[in-house]
C-alpha positions as CSV (number, residue, x, y, z in Angstrom):
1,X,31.4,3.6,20.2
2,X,34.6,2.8,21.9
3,X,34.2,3.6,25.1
4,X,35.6,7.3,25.8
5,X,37.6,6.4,29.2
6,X,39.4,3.2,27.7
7,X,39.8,4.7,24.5
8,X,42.0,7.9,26.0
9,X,43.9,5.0,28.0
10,X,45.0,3.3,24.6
11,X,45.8,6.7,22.4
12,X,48.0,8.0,25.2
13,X,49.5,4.3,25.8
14,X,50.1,4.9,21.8
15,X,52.5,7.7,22.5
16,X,50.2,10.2,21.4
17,X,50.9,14.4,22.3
18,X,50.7,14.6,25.6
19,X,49.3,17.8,25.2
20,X,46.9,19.3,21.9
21,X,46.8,22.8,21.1
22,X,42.8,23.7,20.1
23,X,43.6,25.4,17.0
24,X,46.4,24.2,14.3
25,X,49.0,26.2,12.9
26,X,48.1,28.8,10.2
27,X,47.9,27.0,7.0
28,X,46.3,28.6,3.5
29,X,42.8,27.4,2.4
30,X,42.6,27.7,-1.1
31,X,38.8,28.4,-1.8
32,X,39.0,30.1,-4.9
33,X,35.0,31.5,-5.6
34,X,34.2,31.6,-1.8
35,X,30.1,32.6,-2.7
36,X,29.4,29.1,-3.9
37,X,31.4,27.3,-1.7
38,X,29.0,26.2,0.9
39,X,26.0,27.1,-0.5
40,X,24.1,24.4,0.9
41,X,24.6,21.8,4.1
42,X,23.6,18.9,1.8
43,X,26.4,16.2,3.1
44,X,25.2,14.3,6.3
45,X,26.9,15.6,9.4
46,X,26.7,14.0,12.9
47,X,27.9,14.7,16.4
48,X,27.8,12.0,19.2
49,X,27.0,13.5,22.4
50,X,28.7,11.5,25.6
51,X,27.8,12.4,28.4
52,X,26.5,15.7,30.3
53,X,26.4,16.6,26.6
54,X,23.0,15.0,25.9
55,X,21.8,14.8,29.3
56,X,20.3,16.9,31.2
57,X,22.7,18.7,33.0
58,X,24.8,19.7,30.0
59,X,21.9,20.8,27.9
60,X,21.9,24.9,29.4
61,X,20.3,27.7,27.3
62,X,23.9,28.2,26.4
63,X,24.7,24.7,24.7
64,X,21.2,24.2,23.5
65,X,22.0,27.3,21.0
66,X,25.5,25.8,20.5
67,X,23.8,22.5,19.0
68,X,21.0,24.9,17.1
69,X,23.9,26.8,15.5
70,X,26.2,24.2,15.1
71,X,26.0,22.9,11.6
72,X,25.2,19.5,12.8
73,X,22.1,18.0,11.2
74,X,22.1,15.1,13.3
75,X,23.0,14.4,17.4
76,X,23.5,11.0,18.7
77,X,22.7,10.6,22.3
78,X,25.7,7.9,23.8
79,X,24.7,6.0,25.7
80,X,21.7,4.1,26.7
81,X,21.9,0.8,27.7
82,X,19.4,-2.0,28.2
83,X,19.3,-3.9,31.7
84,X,18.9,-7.7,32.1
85,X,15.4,-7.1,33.2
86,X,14.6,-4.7,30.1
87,X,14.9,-1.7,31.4
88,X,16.7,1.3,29.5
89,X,19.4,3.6,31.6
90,X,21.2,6.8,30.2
91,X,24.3,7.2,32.6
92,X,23.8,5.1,34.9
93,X,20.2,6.0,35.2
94,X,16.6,4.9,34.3
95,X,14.5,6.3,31.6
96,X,12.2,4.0,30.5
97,X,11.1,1.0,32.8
98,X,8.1,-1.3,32.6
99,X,6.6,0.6,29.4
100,X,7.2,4.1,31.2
101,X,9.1,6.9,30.5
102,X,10.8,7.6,34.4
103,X,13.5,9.6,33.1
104,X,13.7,13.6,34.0
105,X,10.6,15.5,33.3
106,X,12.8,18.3,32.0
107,X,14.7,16.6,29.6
108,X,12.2,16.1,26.4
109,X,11.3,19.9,26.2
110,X,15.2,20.4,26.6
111,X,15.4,17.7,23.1
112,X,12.9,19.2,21.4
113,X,14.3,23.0,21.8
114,X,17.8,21.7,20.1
115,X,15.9,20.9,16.7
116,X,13.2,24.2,17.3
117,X,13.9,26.4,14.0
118,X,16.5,28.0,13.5
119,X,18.4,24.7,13.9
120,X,20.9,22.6,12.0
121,X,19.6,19.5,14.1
122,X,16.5,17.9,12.1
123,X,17.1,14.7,14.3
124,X,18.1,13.2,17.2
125,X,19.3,9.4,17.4
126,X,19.9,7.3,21.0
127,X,22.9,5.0,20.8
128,X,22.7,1.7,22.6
129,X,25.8,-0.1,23.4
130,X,29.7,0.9,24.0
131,X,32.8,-1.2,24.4
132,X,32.2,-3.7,27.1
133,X,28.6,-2.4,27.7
134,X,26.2,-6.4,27.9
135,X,23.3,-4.6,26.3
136,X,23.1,-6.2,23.0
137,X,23.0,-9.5,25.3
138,X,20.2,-8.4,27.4
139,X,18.4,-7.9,24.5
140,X,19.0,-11.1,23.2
141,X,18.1,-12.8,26.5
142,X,14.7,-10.8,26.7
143,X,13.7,-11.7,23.5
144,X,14.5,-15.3,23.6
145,X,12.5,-15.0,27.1
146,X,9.6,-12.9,26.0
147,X,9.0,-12.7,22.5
148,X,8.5,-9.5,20.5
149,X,5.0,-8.5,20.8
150,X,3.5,-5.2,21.7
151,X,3.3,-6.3,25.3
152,X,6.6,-7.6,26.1
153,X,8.9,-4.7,28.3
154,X,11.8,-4.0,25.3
155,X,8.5,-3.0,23.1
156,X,6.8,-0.9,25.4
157,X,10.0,0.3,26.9
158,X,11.0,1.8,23.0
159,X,7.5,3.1,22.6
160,X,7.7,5.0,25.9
161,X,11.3,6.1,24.6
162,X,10.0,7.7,21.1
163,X,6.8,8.5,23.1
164,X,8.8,10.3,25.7
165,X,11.7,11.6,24.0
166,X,10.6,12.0,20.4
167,X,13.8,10.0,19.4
168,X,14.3,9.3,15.5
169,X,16.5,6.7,15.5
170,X,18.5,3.8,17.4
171,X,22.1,3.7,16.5
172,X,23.6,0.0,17.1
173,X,27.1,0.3,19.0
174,X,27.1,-3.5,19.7
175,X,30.7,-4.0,20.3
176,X,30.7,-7.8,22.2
177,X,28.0,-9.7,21.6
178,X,27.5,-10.0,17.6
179,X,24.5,-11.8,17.1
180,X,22.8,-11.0,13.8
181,X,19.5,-13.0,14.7
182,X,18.4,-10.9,17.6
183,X,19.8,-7.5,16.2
184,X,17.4,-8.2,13.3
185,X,14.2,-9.2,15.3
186,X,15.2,-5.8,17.7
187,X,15.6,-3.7,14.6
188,X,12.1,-4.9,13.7
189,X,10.5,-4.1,17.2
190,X,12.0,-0.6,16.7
191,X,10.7,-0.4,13.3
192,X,7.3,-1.0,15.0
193,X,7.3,1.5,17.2
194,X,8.1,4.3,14.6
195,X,11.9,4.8,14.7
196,X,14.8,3.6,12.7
197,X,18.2,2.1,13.0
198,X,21.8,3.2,12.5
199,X,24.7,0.9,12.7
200,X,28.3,1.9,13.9
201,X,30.8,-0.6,13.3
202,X,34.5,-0.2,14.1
203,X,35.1,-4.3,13.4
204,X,33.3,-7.7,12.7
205,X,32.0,-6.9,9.1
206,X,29.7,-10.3,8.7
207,X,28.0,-9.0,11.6
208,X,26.9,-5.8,10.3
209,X,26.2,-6.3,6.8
210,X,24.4,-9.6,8.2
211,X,22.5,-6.8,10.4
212,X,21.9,-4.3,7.3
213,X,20.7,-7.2,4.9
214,X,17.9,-8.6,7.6
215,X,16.8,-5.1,8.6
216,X,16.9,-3.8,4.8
217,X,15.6,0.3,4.4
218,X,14.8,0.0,8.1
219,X,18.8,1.0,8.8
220,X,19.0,4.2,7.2
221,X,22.9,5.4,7.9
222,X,25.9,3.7,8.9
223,X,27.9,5.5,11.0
224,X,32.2,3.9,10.3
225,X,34.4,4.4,13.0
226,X,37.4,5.4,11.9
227,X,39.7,6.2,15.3
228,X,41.2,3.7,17.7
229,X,40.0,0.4,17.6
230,X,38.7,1.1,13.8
231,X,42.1,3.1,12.7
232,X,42.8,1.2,9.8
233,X,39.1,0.9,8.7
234,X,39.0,2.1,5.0
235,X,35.9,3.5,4.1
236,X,35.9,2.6,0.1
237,X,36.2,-1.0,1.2
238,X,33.5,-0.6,3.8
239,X,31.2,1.1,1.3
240,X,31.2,-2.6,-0.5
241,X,29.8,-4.0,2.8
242,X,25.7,-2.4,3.0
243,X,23.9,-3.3,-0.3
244,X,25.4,0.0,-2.0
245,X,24.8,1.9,1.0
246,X,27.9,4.2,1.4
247,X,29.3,4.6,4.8
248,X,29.4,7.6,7.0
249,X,32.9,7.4,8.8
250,X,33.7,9.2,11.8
251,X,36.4,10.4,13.6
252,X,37.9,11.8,17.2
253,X,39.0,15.2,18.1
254,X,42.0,14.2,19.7
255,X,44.5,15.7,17.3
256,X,42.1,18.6,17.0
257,X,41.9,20.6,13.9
258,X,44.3,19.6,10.9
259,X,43.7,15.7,11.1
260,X,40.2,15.9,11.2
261,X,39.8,18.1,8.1
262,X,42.0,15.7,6.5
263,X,40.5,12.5,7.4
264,X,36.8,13.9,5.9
265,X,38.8,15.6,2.9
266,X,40.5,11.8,2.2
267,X,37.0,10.0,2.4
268,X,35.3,12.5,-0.3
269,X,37.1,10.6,-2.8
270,X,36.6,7.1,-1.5
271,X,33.0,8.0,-2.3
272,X,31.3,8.5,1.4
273,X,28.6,10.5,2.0
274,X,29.1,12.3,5.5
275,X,30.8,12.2,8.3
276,X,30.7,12.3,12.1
277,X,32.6,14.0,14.9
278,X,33.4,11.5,18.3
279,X,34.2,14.1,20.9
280,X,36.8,11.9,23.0
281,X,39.4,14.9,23.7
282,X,39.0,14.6,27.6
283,X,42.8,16.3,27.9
284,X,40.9,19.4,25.9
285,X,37.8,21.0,25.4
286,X,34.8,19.1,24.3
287,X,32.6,20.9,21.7
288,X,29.9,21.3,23.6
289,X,29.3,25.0,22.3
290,X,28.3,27.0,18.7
291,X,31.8,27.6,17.7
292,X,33.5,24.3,18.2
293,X,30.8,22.1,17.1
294,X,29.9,24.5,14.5
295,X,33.7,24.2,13.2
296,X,33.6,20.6,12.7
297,X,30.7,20.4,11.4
298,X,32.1,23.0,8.6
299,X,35.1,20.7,8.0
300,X,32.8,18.0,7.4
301,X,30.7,20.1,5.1
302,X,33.8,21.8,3.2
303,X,34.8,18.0,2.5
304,X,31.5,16.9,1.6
305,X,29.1,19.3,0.3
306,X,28.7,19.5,-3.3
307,X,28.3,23.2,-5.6
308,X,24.9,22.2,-5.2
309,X,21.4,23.6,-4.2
310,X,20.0,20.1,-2.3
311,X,19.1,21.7,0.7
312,X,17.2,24.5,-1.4
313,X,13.2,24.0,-2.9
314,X,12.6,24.4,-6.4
315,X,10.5,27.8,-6.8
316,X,10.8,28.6,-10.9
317,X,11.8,27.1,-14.2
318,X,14.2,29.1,-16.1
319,X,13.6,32.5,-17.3
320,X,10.5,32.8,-14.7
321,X,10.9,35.3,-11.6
322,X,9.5,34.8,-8.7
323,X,8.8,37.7,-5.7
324,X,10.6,37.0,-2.5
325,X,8.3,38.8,0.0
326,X,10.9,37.5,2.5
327,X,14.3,37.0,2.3
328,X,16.5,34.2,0.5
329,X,19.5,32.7,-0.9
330,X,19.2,32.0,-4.5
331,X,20.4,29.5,-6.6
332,X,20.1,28.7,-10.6
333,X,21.2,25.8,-12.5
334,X,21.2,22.2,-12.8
335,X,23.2,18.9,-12.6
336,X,25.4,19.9,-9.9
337,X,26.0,23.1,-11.5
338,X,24.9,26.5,-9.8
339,X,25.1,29.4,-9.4
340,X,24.2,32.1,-6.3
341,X,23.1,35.0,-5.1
342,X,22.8,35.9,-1.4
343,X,20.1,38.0,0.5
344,X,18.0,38.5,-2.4
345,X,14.5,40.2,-1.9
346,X,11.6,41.3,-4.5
347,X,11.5,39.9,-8.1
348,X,13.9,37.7,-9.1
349,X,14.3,36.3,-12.4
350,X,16.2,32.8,-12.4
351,X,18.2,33.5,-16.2
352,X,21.5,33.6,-17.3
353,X,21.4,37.1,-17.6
354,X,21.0,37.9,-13.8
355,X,23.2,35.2,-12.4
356,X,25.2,34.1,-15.4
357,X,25.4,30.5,-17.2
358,X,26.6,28.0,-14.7
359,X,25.7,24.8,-17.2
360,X,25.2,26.2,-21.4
361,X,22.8,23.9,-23.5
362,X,21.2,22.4,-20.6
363,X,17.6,23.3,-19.3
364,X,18.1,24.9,-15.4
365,X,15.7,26.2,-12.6
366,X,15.4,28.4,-9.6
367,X,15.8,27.1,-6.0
368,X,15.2,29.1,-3.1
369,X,16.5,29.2,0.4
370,X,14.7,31.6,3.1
371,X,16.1,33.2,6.1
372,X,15.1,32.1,9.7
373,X,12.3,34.2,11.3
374,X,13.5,34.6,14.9
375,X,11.5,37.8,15.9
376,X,8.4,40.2,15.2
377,X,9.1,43.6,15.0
378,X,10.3,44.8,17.7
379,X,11.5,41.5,19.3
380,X,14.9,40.6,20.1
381,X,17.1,37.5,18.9
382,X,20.3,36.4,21.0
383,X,23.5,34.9,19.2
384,X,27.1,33.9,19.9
385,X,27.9,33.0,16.7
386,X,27.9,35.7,13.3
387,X,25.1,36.1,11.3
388,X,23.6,38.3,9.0
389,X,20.1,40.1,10.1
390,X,17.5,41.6,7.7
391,X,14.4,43.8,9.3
392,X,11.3,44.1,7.4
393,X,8.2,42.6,5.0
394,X,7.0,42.0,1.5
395,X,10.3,42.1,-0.2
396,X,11.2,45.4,1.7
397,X,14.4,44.9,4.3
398,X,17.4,46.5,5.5
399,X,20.6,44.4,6.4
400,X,23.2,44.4,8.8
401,X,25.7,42.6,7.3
402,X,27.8,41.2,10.3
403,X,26.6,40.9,13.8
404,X,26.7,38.8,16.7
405,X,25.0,39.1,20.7
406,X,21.6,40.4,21.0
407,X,19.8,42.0,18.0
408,X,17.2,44.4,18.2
409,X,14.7,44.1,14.9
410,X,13.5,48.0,15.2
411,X,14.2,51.0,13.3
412,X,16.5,52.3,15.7
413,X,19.3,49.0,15.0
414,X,18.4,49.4,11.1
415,X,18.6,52.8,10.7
416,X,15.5,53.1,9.4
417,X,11.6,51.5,8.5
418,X,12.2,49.6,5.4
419,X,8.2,49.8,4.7
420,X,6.3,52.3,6.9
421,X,2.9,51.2,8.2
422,X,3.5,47.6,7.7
423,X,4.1,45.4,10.7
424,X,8.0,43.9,10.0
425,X,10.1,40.9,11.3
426,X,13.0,40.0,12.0
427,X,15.5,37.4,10.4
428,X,19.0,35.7,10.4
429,X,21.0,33.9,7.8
430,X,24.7,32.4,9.8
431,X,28.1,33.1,8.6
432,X,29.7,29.9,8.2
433,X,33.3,29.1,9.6
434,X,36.2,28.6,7.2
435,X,39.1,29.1,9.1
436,X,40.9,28.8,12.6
437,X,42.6,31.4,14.9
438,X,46.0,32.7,12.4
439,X,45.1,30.4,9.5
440,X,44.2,32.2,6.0
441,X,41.6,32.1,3.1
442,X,41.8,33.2,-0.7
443,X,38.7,34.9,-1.3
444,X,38.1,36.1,-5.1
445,X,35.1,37.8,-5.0
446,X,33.8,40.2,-2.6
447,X,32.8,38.7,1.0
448,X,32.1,39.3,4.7
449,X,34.1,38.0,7.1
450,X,34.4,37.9,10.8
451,X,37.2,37.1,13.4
452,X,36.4,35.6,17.1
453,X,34.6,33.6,19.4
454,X,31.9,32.7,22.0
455,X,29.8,35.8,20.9
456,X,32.9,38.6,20.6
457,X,33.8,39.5,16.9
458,X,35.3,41.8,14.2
459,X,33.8,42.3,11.3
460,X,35.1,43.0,7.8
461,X,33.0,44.1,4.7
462,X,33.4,43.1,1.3
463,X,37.0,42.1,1.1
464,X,38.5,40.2,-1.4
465,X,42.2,38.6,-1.6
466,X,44.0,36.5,1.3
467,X,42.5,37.4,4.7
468,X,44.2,36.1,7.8
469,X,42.5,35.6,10.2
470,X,44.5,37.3,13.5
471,X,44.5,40.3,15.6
472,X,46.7,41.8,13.0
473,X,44.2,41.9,10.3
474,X,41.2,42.9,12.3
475,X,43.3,45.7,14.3
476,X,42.5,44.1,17.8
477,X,41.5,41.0,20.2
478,X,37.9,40.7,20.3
479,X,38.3,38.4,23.3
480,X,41.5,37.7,25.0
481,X,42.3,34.2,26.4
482,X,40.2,32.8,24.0
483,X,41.0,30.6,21.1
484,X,39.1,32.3,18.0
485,X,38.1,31.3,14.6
486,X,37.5,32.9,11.2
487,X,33.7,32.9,9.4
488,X,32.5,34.2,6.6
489,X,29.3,35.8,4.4
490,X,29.2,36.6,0.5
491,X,29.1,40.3,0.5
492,X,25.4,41.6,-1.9
């Protein structure tokens, strides 16, 4: 990853805006059927996290919920780097040294709590390497000096780094040294220890593919970059590079919203699987909380995501019902082809006469994706971004169909006990994001939608038509100052 300090330096020596507004100007999204459009979170969607972002310091309760909420299934940590000596340094300081873990003692619980269910994250990657960064040297050097067995310092010091950190993956950022020989042979030592490897390229393709071809399924994602040094990468081309493994190409925040949702729309049809976001937008806000991160993240999924159920499990064949004892989204259907029903609870019976035919002459099935359990009954759950809560057991649950701060799972907040003398729970299923402050969506069946930021929203129920999402439509400001954003639930 280009290194974020230089990399401002050159977009502003560019001629770049001087000065980015957050949110774009309104603009129509065309959704058509909004119940199906994001379904699932089935495309791969990454956030790089410089800085006080991954460390310590910058993981608060507050941003911790931000990454948990945020959409993102995966966080890079950027940037570790490895010393001539061997040892491994995250800003500037040490974390693993002489086969020991020395970084903070606070900082693998704070980790582990941004993938803790209810979470988008499922895994977290550490980056080695940025522009100008000798890592990728050091390595070499240490491996030419020492060898790669299980007692030389780079192998203990990336056991004690999985051991200490629980880190999935090491993402290559080699952007200097290029050598394909000692990438391989570290790619293997990482194997060893129980993580895998990512590449992220900008330039220098006979490096990488040289790279992907020694280290084979042990490099599981290739991360493109696609801003500032890699402008003019084109992903289809790219995509030709891996052994048929399709590229995941990134971009920056600089230009905020419109570009970005742009970029990710353009690389659907060159055939890429993801995307990633590279926060470099020192001259604005960083999205280090829910509602921006979760907002890229939602670009990247409204580009990418298919009408399908891949992030659902299989729970009937057709024409079989199943009881829900807690609550789900529903899907039916086959070969890309679904359809949905939201909230469901009880029997269901996955046909064509309850949800319709999404696919005629071909055999379908039932998929199945529950709502997060986030209290017991009486407990409490705290959120700054919209959801929808359902109180209760064994198929029995009232809803409130748009709410955001702290929910209460009791009689009193429902309006009632769903299923008296049985102990109840509570449970949350997010609104996703769809539009920014003044922009508007088409929505043609009924749908919930909510309008504001940072844990302050309107709600609307079961609206259908072109909602715009402004203090006009939803009668007031739900928090001043603020730039807000527009999110929304299929109405049942």
């Amino acid at each position: 990853m280009i290194n974020t300090e230089v990399s401002m330096r050159r977009f502003i020596f560019k001629g770049s805006k001087a000065s980015i507004a957050i949110l774009s100007a309104a603009a129509t999204l065309g959704l058509g059927a909004a119940t199906s459009q994001r379904a699932s979170a089935n495309a791969t969607a990454v956030m790089f996290c410089p800085g006080n972002m991954g460390y310590v310091n910058g993981l608060t309760t507050a941003e911790i919920n931000g990454y948990r909420a945020s959409g993102m299934s995966t966080m890079i940590l950027f940037t570790m780097s490895v010393s001539a000596n061997g040892d491994f340094t995250y800003g500037g300081n040490p974390i693993c040294s002489n086969g020991n873990y020395v970084g903070p003692s606070t900082w693998p619980g704070l980790l582990s709590q941004c993938r803790t269910a209810p979470s988008s994250i499922g895994r977290i990657e550490m980056c080695i390497g940025q522009w100008g960064d000798p890592s990728f040297a050091n390595i070499k050097n240490r491996i030419t000096a020492d060898g790669t067995g299980s007692g030389t310092v780079l192998y203990r010091n990336l056991q004690a780094l999985k051991n200490g950190l629980g880190i999935n993956a090491i993402d290559f950022d080699d952007e200097q040294t290029y050598d394909v020989g000692s990438s391989v042979t570290f790619g293997n030592m990482i194997n060893a220890v129980g993580m895998k490897v990512t590449l992220c390229p900008y330039t220098n393709v006979g490096y990488w593919s040289g790279v992907k071809s020694g280290l084979g399924n042990i490099v599981d994602a290739v991360y493109l970059q696609c801003y500032d040094g890699g402008a003019g990468n084109d992903a289809a081309t790219w995509n030709n590079y891996f052994g048929g493994m399709k590229v995941i190409p990134g971009y920056w925040d600089w230009e905020r919203d419109a570009t970005f949702a742009n970029k990710m729309n353009a690389w659907k049809s060159l055939g890429t699987v993801g995307g990633f976001l590279w926060p470099s937008n020192t001259g604005g806000s960083p999205p280090a909380d829910g509602a921006e991160m979760l907002q890229y993240a939602n670009y990247i999924h409204s580009s990418f995501d298919n009408n399908t159920a891949s992030n659902y499990s299989v729970v009937a064949s057709e024409n079989q019902t199943v009881n829900f004892p807690k609550p789900v989204d529903a899907a039916y259907g086959a070969n890309s082809s679904f359809a949905f029903k939201y909230a469901q609870k009880g029997n269901l019976t996955f046909s064509n006469a309850v949800f319709g035919d999404p696919i005629p002459g071909v055999a379908k099935s039932g998929y199945s994706a529950q709502f997060w359990q986030v209290a017991g009954e009486g407990g409490s759950y705290t959120t700054s971004v919209p959801v929808e809560a359902a109180y209760g057991a064994n198929g029995s649950y009232y809803f409130n169909w748009g709410t955001t701060g702290t929910i209460t799972f009791n009689t009193t907040t429902f309006g009632g006990d769903p299923i008296f003398g049985t102990v109840k729970a509570g449970y949350i299923m997010p609104y996703v994001q769809c539009a920014g402050e003044n922009q508007s969506v088409a929505f043609s069946t009924p749908t919930d939608v909510a309008y504001g930021a940072n844990g302050h929203y309107l709600f609307k129920h079961a609206v259908t038509g072109t909602i715009t999402f402004n203090t006009a439509t939803f009668g007031s400001d739900p928090i001043y100052g603020t730039a807000k954003g527009g999110y929304y639930r299929p109405s049942h």
